[in-house]
C-alpha positions in Angstrom: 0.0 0.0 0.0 1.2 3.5 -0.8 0.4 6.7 1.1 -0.1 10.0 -1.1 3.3 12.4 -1.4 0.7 15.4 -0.2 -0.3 13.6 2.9 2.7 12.9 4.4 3.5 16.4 3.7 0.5 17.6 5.6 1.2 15.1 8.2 4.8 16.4 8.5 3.9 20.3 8.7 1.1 19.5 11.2 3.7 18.0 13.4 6.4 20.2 12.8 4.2 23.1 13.5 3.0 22.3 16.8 5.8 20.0 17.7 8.4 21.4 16.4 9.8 18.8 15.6 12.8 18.2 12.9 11.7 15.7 9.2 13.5 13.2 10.8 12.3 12.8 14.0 8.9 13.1 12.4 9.7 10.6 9.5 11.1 8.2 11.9 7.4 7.5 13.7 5.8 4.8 12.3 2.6 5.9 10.0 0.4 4.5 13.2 2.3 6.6 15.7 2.6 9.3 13.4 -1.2 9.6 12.8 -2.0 8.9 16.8 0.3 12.1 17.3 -2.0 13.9 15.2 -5.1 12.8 16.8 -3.2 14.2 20.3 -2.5 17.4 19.0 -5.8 17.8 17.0 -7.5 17.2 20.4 -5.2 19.5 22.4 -5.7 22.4 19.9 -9.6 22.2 20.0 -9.3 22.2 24.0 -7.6 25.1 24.0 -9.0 26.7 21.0 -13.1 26.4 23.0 -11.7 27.5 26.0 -10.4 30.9 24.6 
């Protein structure tokens, strides 16, 4: 199974935005990880975001 170049590029920028994380250390997660990390920060940003 592939995953689609522009994904992973969205993937990677969410990360590194909110992370900031370096490619690498993002790259190196597993896709599972990588998307679980996403459903963190996603959850974390709402929280914050209806309490403001």
């Amino acid at each position: 199974m592939t995953y689609a170049v522009d994904r992973v590029w969205e993937e990677l920028a969410y990360v590194a935005y909110y992370l900031h994380w370096d490619l690498d250390k993002i790259l190196d997660l597993e896709h599972p990880v990588r998307n679980r990390v996403i459903g963190e920060i996603g959850k974390i940003h709402t929280r914050f975001t209806d309490e403001s």
